[in-house]
N, CA, C and O atoms as a GROMACS GRO file, in nm:
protein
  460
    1UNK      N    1  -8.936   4.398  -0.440
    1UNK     CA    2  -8.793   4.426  -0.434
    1UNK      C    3  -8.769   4.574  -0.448
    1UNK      O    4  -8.852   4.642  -0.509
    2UNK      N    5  -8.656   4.632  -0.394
    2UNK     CA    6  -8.603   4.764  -0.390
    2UNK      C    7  -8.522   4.783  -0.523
    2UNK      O    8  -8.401   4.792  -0.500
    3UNK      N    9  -8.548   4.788  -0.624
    3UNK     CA   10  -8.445   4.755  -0.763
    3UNK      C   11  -8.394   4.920  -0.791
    3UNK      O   12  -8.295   4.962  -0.851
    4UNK      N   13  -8.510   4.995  -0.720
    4UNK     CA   14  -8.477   5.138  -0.735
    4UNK      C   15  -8.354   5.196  -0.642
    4UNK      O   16  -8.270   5.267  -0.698
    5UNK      N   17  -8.342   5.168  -0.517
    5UNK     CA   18  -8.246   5.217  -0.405
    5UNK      C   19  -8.104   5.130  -0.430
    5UNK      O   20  -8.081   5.011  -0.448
    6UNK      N   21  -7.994   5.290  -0.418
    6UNK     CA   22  -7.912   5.274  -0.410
    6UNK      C   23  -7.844   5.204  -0.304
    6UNK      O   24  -7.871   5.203  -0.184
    7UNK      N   25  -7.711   5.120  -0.396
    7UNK     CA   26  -7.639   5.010  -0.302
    7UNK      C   27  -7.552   5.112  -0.251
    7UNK      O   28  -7.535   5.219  -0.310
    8UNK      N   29  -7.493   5.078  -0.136
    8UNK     CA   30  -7.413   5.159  -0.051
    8UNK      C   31  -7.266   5.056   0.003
    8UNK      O   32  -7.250   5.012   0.116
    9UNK      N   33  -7.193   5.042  -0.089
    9UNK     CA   34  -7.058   4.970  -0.026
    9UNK      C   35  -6.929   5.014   0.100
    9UNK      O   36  -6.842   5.100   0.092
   10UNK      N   37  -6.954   4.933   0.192
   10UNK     CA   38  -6.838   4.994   0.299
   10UNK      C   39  -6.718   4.888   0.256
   10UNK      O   40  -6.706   4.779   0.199
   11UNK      N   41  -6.635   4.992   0.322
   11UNK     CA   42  -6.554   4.865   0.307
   11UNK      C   43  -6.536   4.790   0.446
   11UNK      O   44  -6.578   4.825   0.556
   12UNK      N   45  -6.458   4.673   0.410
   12UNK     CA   46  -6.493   4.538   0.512
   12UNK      C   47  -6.352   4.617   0.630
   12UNK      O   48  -6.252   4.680   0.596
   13UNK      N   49  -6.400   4.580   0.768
   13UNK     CA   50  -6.290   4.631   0.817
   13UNK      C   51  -6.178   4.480   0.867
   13UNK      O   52  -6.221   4.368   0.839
   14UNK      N   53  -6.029   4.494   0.945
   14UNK     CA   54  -5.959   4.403   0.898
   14UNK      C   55  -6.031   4.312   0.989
   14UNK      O   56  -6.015   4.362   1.100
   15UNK      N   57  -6.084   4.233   0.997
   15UNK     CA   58  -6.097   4.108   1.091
   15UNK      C   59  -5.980   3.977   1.074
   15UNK      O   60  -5.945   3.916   1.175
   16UNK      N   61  -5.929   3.945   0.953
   16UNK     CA   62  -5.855   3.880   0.992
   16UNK      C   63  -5.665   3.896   1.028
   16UNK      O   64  -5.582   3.807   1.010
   17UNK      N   65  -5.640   4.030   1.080
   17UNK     CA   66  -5.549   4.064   1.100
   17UNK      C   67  -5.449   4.066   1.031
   17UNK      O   68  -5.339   4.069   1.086
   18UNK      N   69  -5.459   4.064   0.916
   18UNK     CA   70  -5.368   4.036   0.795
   18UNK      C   71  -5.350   4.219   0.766
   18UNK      O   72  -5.426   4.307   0.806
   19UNK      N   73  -5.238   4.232   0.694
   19UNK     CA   74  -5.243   4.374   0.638
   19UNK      C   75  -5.299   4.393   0.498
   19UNK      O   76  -5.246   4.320   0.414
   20UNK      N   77  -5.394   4.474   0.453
   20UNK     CA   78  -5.450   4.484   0.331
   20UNK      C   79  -5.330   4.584   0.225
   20UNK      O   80  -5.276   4.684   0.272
   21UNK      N   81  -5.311   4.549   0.117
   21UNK     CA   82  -5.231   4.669   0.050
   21UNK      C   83  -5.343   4.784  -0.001
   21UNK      O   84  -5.462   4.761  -0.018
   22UNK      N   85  -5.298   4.869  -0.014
   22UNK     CA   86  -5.358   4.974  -0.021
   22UNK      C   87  -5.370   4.987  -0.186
   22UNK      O   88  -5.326   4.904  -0.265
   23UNK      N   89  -5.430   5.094  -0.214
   23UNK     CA   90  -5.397   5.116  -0.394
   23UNK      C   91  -5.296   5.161  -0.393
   23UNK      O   92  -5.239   5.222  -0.302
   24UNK      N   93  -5.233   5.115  -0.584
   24UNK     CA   94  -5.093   5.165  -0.644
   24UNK      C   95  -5.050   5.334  -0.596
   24UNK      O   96  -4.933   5.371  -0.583
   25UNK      N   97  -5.155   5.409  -0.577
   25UNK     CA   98  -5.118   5.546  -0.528
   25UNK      C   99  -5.029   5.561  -0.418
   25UNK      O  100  -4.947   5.652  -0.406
   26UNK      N  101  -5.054   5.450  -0.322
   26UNK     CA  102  -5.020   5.542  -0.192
   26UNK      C  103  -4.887   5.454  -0.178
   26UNK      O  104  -4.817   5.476  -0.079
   27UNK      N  105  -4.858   5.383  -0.246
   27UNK     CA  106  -4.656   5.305  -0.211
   27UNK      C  107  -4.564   5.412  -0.251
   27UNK      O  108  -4.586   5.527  -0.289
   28UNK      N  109  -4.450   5.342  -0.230
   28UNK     CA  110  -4.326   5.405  -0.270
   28UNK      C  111  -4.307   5.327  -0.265
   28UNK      O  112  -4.311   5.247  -0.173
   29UNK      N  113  -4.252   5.314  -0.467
   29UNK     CA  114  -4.179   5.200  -0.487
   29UNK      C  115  -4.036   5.243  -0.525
   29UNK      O  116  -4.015   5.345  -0.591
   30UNK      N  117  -3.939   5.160  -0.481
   30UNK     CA  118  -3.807   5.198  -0.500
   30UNK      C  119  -3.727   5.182  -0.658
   30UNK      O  120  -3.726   5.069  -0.706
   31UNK      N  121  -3.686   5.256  -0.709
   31UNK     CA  122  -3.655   5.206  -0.846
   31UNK      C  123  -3.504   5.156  -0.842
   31UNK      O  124  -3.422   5.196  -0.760
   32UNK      N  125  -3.479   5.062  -0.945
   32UNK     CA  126  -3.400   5.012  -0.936
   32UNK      C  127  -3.269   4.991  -1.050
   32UNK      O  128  -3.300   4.931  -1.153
   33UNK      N  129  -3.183   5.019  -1.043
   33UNK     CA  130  -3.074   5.057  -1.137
   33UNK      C  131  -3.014   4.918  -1.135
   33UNK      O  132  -2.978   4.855  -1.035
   34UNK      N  133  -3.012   4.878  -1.265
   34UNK     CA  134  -2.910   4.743  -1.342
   34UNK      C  135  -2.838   4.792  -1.378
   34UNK      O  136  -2.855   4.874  -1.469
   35UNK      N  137  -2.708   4.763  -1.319
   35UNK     CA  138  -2.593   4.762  -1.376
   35UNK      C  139  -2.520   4.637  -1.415
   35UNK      O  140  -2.466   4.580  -1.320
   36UNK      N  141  -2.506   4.578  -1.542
   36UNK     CA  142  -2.449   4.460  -1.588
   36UNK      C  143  -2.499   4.365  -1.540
   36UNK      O  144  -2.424   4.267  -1.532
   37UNK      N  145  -2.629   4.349  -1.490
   37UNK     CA  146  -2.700   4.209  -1.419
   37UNK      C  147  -2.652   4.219  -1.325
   37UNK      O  148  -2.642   4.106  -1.276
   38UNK      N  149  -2.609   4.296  -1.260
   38UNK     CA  150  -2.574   4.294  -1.080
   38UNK      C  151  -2.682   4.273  -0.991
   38UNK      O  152  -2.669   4.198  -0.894
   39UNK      N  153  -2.812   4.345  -1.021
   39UNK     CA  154  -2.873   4.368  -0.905
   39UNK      C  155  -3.053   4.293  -0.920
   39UNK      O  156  -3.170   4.329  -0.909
   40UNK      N  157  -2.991   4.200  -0.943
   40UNK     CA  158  -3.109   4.133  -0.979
   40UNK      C  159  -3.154   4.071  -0.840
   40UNK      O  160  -3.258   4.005  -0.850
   41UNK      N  161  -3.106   4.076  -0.727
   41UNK     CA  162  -3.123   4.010  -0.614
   41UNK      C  163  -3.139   4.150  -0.536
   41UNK      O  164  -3.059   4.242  -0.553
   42UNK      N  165  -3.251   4.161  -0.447
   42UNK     CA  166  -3.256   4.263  -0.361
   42UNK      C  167  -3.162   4.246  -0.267
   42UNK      O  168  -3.176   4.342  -0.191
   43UNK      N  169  -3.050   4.159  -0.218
   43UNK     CA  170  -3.011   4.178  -0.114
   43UNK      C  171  -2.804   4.251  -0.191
   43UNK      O  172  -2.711   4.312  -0.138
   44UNK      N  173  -2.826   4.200  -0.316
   44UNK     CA  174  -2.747   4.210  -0.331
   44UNK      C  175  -2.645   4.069  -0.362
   44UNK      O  176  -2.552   4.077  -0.443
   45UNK      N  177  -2.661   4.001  -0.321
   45UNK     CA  178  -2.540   3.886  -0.277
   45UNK      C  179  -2.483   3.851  -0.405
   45UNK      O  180  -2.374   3.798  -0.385
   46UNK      N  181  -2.507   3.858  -0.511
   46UNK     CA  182  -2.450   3.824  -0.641
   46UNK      C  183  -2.338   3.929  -0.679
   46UNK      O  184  -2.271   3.918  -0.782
   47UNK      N  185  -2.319   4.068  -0.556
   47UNK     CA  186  -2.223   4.103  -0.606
   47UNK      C  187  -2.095   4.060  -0.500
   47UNK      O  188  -2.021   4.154  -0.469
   48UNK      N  189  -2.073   3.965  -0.459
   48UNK     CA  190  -1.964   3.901  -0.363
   48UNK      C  191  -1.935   3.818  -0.503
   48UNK      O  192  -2.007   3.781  -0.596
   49UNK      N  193  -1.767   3.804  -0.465
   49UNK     CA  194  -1.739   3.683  -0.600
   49UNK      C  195  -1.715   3.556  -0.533
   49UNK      O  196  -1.671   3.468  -0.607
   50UNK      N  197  -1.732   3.527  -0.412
   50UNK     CA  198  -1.711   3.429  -0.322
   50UNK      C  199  -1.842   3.342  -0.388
   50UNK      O  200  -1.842   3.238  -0.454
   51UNK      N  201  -1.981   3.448  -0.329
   51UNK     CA  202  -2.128   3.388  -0.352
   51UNK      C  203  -2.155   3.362  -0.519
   51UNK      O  204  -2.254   3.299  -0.556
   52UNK      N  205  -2.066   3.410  -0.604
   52UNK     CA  206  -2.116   3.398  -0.750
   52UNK      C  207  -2.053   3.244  -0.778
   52UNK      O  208  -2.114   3.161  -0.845
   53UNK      N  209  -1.903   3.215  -0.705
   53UNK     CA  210  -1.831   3.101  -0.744
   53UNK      C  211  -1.915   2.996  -0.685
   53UNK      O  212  -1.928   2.894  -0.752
   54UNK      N  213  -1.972   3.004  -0.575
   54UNK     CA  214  -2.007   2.928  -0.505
   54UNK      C  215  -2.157   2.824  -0.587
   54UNK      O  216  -2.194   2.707  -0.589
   55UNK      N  217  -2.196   2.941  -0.635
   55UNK     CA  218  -2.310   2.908  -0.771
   55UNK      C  219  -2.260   2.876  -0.845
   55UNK      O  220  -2.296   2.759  -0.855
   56UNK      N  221  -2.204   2.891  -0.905
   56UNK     CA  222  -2.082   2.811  -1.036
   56UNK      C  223  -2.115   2.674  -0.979
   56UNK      O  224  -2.193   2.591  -1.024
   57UNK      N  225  -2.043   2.668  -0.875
   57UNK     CA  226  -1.979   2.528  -0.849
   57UNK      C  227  -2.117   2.416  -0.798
   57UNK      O  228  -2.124   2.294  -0.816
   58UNK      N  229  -2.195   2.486  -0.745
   58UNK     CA  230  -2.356   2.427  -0.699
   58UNK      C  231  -2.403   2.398  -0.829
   58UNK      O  232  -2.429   2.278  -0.828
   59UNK      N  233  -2.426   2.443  -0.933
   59UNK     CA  234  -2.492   2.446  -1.068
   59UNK      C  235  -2.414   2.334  -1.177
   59UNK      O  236  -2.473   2.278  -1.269
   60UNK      N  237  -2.243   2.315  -1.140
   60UNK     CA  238  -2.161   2.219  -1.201
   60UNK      C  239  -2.215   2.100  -1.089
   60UNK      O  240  -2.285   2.034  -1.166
   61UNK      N  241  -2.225   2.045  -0.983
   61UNK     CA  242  -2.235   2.006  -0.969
   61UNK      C  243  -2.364   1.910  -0.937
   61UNK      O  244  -2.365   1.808  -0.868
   62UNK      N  245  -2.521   2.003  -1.039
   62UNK     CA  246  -2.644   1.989  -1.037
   62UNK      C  247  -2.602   1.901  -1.167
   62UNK      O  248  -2.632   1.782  -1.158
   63UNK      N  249  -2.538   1.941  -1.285
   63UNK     CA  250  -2.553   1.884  -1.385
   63UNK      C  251  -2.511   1.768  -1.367
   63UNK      O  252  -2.592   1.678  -1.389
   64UNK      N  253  -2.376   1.734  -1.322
   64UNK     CA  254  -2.356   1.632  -1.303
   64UNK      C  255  -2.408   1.512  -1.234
   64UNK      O  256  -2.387   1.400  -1.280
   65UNK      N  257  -2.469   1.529  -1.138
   65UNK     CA  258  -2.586   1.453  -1.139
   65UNK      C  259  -2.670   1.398  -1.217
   65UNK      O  260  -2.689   1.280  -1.248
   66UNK      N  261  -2.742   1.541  -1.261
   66UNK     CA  262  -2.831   1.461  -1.338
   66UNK      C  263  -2.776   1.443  -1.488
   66UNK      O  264  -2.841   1.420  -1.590
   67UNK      N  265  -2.669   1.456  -1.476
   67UNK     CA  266  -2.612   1.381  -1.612
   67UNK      C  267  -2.605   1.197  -1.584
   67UNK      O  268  -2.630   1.107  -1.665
   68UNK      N  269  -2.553   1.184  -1.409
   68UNK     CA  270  -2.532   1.035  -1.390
   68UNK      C  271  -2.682   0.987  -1.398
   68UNK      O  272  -2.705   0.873  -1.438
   69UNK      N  273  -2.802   1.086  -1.355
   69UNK     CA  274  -2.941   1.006  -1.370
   69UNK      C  275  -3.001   0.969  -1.491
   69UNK      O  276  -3.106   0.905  -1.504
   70UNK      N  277  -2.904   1.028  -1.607
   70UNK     CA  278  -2.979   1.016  -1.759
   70UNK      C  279  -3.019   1.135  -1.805
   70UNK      O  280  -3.038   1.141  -1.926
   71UNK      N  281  -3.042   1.253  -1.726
   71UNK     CA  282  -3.145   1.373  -1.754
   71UNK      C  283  -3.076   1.438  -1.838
   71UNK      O  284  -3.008   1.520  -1.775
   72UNK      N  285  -3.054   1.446  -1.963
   72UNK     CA  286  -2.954   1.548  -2.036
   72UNK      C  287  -3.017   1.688  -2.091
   72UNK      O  288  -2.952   1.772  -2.153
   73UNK      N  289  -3.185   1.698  -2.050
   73UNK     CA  290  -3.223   1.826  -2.069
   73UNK      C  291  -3.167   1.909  -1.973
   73UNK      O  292  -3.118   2.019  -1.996
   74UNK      N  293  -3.178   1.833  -1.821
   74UNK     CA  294  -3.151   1.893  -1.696
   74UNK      C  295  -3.026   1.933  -1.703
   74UNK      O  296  -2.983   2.048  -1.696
   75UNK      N  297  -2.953   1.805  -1.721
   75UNK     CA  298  -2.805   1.853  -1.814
   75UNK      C  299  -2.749   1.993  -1.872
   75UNK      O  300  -2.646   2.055  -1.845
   76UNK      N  301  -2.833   2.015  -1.943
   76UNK     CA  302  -2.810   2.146  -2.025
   76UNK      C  303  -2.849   2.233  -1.882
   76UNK      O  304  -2.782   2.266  -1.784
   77UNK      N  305  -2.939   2.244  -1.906
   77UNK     CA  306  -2.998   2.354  -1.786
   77UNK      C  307  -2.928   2.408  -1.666
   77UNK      O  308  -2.932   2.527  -1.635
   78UNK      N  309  -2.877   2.337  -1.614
   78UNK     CA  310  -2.803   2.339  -1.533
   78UNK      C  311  -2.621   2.436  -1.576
   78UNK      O  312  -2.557   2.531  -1.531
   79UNK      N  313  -2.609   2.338  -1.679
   79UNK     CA  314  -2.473   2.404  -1.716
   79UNK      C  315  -2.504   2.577  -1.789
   79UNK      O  316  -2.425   2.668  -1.812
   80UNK      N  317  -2.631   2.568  -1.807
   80UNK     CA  318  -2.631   2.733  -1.895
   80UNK      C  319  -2.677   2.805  -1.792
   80UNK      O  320  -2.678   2.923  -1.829
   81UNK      N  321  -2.710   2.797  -1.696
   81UNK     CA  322  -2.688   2.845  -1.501
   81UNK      C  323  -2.573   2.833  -1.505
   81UNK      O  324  -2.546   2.952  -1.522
   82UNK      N  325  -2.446   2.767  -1.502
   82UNK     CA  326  -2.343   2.789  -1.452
   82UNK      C  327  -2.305   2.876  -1.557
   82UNK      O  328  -2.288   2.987  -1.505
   83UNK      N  329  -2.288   2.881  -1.654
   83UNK     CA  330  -2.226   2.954  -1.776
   83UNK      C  331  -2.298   3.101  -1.736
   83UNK      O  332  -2.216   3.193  -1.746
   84UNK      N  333  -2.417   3.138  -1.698
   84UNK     CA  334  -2.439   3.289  -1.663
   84UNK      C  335  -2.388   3.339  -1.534
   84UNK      O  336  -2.374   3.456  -1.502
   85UNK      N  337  -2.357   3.209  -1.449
   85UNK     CA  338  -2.287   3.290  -1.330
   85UNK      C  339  -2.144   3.322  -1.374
   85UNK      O  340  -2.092   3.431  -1.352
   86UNK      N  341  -2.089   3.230  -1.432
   86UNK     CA  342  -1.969   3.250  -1.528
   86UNK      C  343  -1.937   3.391  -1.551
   86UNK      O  344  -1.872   3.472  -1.485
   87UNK      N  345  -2.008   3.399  -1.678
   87UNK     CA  346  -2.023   3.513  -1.685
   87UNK      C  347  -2.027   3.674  -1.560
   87UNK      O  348  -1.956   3.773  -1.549
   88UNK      N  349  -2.119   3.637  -1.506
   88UNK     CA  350  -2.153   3.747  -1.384
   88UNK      C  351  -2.026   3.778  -1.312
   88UNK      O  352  -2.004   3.891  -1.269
   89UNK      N  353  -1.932   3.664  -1.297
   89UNK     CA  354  -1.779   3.668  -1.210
   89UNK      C  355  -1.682   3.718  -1.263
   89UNK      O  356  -1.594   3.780  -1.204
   90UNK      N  357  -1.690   3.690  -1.421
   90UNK     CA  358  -1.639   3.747  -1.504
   90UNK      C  359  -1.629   3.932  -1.515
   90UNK      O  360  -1.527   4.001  -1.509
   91UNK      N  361  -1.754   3.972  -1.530
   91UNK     CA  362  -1.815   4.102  -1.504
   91UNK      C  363  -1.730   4.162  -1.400
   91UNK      O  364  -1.645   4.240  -1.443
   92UNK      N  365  -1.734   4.142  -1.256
   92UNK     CA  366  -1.700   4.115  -1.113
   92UNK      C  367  -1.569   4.149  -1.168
   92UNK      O  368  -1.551   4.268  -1.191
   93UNK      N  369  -1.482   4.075  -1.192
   93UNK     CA  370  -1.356   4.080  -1.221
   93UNK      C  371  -1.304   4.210  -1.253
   93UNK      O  372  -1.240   4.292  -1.187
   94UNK      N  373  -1.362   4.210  -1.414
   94UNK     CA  374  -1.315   4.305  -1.497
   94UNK      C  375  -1.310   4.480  -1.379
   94UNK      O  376  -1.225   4.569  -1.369
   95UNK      N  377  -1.477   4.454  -1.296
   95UNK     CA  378  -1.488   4.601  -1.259
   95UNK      C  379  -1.406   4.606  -1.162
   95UNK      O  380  -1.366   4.719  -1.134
   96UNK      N  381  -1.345   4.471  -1.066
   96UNK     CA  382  -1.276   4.503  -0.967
   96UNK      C  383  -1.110   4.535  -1.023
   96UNK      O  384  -1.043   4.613  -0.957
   97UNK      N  385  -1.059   4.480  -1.130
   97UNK     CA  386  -0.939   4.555  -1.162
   97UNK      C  387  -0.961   4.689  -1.239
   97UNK      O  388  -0.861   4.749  -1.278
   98UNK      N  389  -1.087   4.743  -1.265
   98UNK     CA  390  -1.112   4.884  -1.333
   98UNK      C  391  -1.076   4.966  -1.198
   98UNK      O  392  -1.007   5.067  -1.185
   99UNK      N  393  -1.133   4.902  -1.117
   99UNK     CA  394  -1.134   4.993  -0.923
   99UNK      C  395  -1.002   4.995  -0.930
   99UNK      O  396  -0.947   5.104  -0.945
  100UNK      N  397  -0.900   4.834  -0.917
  100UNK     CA  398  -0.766   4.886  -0.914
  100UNK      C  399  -0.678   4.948  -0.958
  100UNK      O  400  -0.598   5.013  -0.891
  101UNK      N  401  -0.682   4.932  -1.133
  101UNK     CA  402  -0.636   5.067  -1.184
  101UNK      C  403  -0.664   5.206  -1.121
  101UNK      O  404  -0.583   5.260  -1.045
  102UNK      N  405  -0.789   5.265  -1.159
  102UNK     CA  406  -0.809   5.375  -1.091
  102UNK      C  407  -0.771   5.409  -0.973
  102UNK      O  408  -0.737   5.525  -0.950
  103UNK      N  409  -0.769   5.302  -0.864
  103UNK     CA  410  -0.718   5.389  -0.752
  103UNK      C  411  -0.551   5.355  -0.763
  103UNK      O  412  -0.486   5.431  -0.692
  104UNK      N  413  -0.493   5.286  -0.816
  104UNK     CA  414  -0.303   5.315  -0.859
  104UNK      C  415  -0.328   5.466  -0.945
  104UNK      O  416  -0.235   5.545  -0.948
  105UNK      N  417  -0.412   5.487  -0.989
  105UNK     CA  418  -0.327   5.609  -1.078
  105UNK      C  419  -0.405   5.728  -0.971
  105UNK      O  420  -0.371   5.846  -0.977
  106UNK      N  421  -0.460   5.703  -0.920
  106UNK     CA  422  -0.480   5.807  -0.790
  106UNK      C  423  -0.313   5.854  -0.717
  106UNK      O  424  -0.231   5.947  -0.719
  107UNK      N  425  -0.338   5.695  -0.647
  107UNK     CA  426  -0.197   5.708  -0.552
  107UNK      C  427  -0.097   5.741  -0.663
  107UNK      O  428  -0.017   5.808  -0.597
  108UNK      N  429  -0.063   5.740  -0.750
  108UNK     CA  430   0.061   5.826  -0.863
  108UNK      C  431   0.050   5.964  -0.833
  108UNK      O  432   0.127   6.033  -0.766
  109UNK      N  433  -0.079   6.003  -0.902
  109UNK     CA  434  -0.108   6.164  -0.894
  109UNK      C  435  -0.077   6.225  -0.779
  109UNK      O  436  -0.018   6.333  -0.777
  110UNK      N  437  -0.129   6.137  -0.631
  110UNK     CA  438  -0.110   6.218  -0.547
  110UNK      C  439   0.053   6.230  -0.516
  110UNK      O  440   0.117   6.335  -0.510
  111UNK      N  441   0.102   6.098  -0.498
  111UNK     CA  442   0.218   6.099  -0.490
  111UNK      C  443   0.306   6.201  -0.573
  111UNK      O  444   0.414   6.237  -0.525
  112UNK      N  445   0.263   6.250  -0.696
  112UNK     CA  446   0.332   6.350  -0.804
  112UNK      C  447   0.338   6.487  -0.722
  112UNK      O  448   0.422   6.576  -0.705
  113UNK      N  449   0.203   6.459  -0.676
  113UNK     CA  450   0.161   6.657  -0.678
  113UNK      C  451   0.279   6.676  -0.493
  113UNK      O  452   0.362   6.763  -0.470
  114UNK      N  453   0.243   6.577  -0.416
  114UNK     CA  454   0.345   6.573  -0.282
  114UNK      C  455   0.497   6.644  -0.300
  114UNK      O  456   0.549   6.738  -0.239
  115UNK      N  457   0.547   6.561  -0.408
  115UNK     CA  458   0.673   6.573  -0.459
  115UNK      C  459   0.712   6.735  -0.470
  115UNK      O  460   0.821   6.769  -0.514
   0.00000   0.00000   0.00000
């Protein structure tokens, strides 16, 4: 046996057409700013209050189910999903009348300084 000679590793080239990731060096990873549990979804959609109610109402109506099947762990589970989207719409709310204030006391100011 050769126990003395050095092993020489290539690397494998792609044969099965798949993409290999490369090492942690060479990405760009995007960082990501939480604001109030907003952005926990890359696409975003949790900040529509249409798509947050809509979960509410999917998640009330998971429990109830499995409240009629007997499941009262599922039970819970379900309703403390709805209770955080709850919440999240809630959030939603508050910042969309912070937007409306602020932009009424815009249109004041400007309207002042016109005058």
């Amino acid at each position: 046996m050769n126990n003395n000679r050095k092993r020489v590793f290539r690397i494998r080239q792609n044969k099965g057409g798949f993409r290999r990731r490369g090492s942690g060096q060479n990405h760009n990873h995007q960082t990501n700013s939480f604001n109030n549990n907003r952005n926990f979804n890359k696409n975003g959609s949790m900040s529509n209050p249409a798509n947050v109610e809509r979960a509410i109402q999917k998640y009330n109506q998971l429990a109830k189910d499995a409240q009629s099947s007997g499941d009262l762990i599922l039970v819970q589970n379900y309703l403390q999903h709805a209770d955080h989207y709850s919440r999240i719409l809630s959030n939603l709310n508050i910042e969309e009348n912070k937007l409306q204030s602020d932009n009424q006391e815009k249109n004041v100011q400007t309207e002042e300084k016109i005058k």
